[in-house]
Every structure is written in C-alpha cells, then in structure tokens.
C-alpha positions as CSV (number, residue, x, y, z in Angstrom):
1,X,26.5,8.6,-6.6
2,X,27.1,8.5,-3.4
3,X,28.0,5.1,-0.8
4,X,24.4,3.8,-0.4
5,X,23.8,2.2,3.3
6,X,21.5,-0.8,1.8
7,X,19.6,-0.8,5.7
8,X,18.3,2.8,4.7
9,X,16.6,1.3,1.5
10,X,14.8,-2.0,3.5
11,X,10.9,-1.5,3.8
12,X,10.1,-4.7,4.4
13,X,12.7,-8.0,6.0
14,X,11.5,-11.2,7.3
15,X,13.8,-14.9,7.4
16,X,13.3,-15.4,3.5
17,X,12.7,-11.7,1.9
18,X,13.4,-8.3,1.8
19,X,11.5,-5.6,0.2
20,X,13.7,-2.3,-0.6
21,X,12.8,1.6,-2.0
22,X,15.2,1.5,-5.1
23,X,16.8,4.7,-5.6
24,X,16.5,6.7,-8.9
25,X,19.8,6.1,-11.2
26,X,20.9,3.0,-9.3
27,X,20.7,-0.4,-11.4
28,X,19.7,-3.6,-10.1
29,X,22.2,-5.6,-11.8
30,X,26.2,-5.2,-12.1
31,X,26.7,-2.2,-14.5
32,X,30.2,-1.1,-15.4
33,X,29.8,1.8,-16.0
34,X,28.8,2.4,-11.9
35,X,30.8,1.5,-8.5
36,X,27.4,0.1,-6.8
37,X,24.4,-1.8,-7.8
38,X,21.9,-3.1,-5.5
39,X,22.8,-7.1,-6.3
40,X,26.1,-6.0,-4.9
41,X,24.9,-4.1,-2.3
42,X,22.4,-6.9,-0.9
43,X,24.9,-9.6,-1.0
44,X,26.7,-7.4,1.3
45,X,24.1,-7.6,3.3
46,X,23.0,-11.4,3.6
47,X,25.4,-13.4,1.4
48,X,23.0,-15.5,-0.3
49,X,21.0,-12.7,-2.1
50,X,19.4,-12.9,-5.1
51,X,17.1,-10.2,-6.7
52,X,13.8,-11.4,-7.4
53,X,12.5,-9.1,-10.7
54,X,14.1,-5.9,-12.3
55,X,13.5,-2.5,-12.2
56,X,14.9,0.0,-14.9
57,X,17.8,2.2,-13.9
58,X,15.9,5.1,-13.5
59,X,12.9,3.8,-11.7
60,X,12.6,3.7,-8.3
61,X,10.4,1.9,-5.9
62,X,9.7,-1.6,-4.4
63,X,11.8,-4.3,-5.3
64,X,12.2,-8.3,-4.1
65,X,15.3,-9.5,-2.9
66,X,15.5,-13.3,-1.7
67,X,17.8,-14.1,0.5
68,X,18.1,-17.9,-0.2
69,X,17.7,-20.5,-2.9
70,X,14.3,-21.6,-1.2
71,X,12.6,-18.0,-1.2
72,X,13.6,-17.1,-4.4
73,X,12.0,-20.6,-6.1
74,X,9.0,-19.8,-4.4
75,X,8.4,-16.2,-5.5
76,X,9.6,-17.1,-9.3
77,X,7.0,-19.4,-9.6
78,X,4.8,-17.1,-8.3
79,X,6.1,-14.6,-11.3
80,X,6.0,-17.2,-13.9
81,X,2.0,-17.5,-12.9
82,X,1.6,-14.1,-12.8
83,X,0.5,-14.2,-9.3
84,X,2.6,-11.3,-8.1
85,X,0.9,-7.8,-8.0
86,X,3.2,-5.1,-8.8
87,X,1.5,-1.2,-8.8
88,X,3.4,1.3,-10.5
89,X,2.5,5.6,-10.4
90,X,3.2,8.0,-13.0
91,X,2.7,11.4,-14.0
92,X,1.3,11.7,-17.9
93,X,0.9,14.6,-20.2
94,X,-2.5,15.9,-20.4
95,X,-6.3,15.0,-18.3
96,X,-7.2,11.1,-18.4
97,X,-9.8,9.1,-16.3
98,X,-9.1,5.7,-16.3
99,X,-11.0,3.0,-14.5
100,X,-9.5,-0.7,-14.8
101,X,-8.3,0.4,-18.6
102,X,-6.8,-2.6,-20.0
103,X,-4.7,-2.5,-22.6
104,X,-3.5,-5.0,-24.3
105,X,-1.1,-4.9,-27.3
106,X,1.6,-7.2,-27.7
107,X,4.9,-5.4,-28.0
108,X,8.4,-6.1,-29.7
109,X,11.9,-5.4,-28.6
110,X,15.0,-4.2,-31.2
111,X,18.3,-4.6,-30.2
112,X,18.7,-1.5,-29.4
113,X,16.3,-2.0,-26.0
114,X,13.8,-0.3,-27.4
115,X,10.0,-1.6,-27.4
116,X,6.9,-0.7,-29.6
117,X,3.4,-2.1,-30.3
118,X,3.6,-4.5,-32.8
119,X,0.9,-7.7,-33.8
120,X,4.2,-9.2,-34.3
121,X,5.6,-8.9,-30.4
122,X,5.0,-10.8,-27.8
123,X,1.5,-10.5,-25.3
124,X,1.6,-7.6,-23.1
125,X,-1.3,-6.4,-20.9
126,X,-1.4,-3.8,-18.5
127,X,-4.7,-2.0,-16.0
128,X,-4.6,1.7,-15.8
129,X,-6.7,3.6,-13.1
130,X,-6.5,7.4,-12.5
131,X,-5.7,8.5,-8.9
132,X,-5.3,12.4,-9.5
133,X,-6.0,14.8,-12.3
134,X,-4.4,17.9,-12.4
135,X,-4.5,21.2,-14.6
136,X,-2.4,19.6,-17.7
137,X,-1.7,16.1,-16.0
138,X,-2.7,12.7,-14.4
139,X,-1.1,10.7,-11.6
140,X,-1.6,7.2,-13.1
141,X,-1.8,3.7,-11.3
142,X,-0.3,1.1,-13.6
143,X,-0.4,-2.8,-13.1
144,X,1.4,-4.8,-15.4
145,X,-0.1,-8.4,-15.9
146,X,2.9,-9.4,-17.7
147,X,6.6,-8.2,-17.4
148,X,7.6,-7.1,-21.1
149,X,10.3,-4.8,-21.6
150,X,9.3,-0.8,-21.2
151,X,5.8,-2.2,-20.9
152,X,3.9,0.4,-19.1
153,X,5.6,3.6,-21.1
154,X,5.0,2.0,-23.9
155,X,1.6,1.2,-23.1
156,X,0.8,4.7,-21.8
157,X,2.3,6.5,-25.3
158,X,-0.1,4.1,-26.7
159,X,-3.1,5.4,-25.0
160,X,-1.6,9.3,-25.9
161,X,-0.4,9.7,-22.2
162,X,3.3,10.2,-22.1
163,X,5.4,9.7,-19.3
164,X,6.6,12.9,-18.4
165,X,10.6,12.9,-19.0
166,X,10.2,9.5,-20.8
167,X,11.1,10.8,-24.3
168,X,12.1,8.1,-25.6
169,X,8.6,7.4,-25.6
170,X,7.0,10.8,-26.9
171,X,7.0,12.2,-23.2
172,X,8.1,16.3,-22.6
173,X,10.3,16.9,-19.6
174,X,7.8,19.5,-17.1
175,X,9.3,22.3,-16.0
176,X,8.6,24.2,-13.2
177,X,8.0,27.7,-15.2
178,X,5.1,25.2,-17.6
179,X,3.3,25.4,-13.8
180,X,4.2,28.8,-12.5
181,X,3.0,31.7,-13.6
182,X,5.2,34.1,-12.1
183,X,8.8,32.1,-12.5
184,X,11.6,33.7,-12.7
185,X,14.9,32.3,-13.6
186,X,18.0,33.5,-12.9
187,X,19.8,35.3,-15.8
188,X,22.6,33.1,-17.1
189,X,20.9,29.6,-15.7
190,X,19.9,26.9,-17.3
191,X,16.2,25.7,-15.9
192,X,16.1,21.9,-15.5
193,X,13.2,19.4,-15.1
194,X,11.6,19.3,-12.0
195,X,12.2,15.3,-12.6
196,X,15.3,14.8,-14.7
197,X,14.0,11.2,-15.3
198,X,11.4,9.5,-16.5
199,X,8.5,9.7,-13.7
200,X,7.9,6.6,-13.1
201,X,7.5,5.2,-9.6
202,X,6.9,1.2,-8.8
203,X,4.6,1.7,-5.7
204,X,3.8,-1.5,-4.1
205,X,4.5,-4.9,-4.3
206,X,2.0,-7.9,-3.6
207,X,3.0,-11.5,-3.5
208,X,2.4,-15.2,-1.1
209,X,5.6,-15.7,1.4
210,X,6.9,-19.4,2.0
211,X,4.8,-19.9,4.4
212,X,1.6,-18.7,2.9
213,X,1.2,-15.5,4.6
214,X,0.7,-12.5,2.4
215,X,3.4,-9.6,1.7
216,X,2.5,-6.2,1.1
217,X,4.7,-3.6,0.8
218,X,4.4,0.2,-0.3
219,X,7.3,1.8,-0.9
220,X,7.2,6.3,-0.5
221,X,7.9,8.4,-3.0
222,X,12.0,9.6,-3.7
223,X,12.2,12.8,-3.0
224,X,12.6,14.2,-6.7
225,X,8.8,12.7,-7.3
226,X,7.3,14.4,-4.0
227,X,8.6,17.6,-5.7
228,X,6.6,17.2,-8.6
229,X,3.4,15.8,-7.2
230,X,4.2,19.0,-4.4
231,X,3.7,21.2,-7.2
232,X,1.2,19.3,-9.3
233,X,-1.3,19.6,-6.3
234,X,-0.9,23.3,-6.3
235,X,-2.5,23.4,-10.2
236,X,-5.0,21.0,-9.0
C-alpha cells in the first residue's frame, strides 16, 4: 500500500475528535505484517491520539479517533451505554425487504476469530433496513446495538443474506460477467471480483461531543464500492 496522507482521510475534526473514511486493507491497530496503520498514522498527526472503536481490516468507513485522554473517556462511556449510533451498508446475495429487522442471537468467538450463533455466546443484536433492491441483490443498512465480533456478517448469513465476498461467512464473490450479459473477457485473463473484499461499508457515525453538541458524520463510499453499487443500479 501506498504512503497514506492521514489529512486526506479526516471527514470530520473539532478540539477533542476526529472522524476519518478508513481505507479498505488498512488496520486500525499496529499490524506487523504492514508498514502503516491508522493508530500510527493519527498519532502523527496529533500526538495524543487514541482510536475510539475498531473497524476490521477490510472495512472501510467512519471511524473515531480522540485526540486526548478527556475525549476519549467521554465517548467510551458513551460506547459502554450503547449510546453511540454506528450505520453500516452492505451488498447481500439475493432480494430482501427489511424494515427495523432485529435480530438478535447471541454469538461465540473460537480462537481462530471466527464467530457463529450459538445460545452459548454472548448477546448480540443488530436492526436491518433495506435501502435498494436490485435484480439478485440488496443494499443493506446495518446498526449494531452491541459490538461483538463479525457481528453484522454473521448476523446477515443468519437471516440467508451473505455478504457478497464475505466467504468466510457463506457469501460468493460478484463478478462483473454474473451482471453483464454480453461480457467478454480477455483470452488468457483471469476475471476478478468487482470487490475483492468483503462489501461491507461503515456509513455513518452518531455520538454526544464533550460539550453536548451532537456529531454526525457520513463517510462516502471507497471507490471499489461505488463500482459495484455503479453497476448494481444498472440491473435495478
């Protein structure tokens, strides 16, 4: 990857917060296994960062980044009372109209970092809500209550609805000739996903600032997700 400028990833800054677009395939946390991270990165930036909640490695969207010890109490609490409003959007296999779905199975974690519904696991709840069907898919809105690990794919296999690319999780990658009827690839080539990810977006991000006021921050699609919504619409 690339050298990341962190000021081309800030949606949102005021004196205690900053709101960023995560990039697809960059982790929040140090990783060894990659030069940059975006804990790195922000401390770069204002010295006294600290990242407010997680996103996976391959999601990208908003994410909280305090930017001293006083912000980041106040948001935590505000996580620990659920009191934070995170939206997430992702394309699923197949035609689904959800309206304030909630579904709520606790899951369980192996070691391996993998989750699965389980009586045994610990509470999980998530809303879905449709925002677009098209021929063979949905565009789903997603708002976790809680903050379990792989909550919303897991949650969404649950329901039958994949996450396209998640296949960890039962989800297909979508390829471009699955929506085209006249494709033609190249002899010799290899066709990839349109998303060579799992398609899975966290939208916006709600929560109370120190001094009461509220946040509210959406954060656009990368570009490999505008792709496939592009040509999602044209099957609409």
């Amino acid at each position: 990857m690339k050298k990341i400028d962190f000021k081309d990833l800030i949606l949102f800054e005021n004196e205690d917060y900053l709101v960023i677009n995560k990039l697809p395939y960059l982790s929040t946390l140090d990783d060894r296994h990659e030069a940059q991270n975006i804990l790195d990165l922000a401390k770069g930036y204002t010295p006294d960062a600290q990242v407010c909640h997680r996103l996976d490695k391959e999601t990208s969207g908003c994410l909280a980044i305090a930017k001293h010890p006083e912000a980041y109490r106040n948001i935590a609490i505000q996580f620990e009372d659920r009191k934070v409003d995170k939206i997430y959007h992702a394309v699923v296999e197949g035609i689904h109209e959800y309206k304030d779905l909630l579904v709520d199975r606790n899951l369980l974690a192996n070691n391996k970092g993998i989750a699965k519904v389980s009586k045994d696991g610990k509470p999980a709840q998530t809303i879905f809500n449709t925002v677009r069907t098209y021929f063979k898919h949905s565009l789903i809105e997603c708002k976790p209550i809680t903050g379990r690990l792989h909550q919303i794919r897991v949650h969404l296999a649950y329901l039958k609805s994949p996450i396209c690319g998640d296949e960890t999780y039962g989800g297909k990658p979508l390829f471009l000739s699955a929506l085209k009827r006249r494709f033609n690839l190249k002899q010799g080539t290899e066709e990839l996903p349109i998303m060579q990810r799992v398609s899975l977006h966290a939208f916006a991000l709600k929560f109370t600032g120190i001094q009461g006021e509220e946040i509210y921050v959406e954060a656009p699609y990368p570009k490999d997700m505008q792709v496939l919504i592009k040509q999602l619409e044209k099957t609409a």
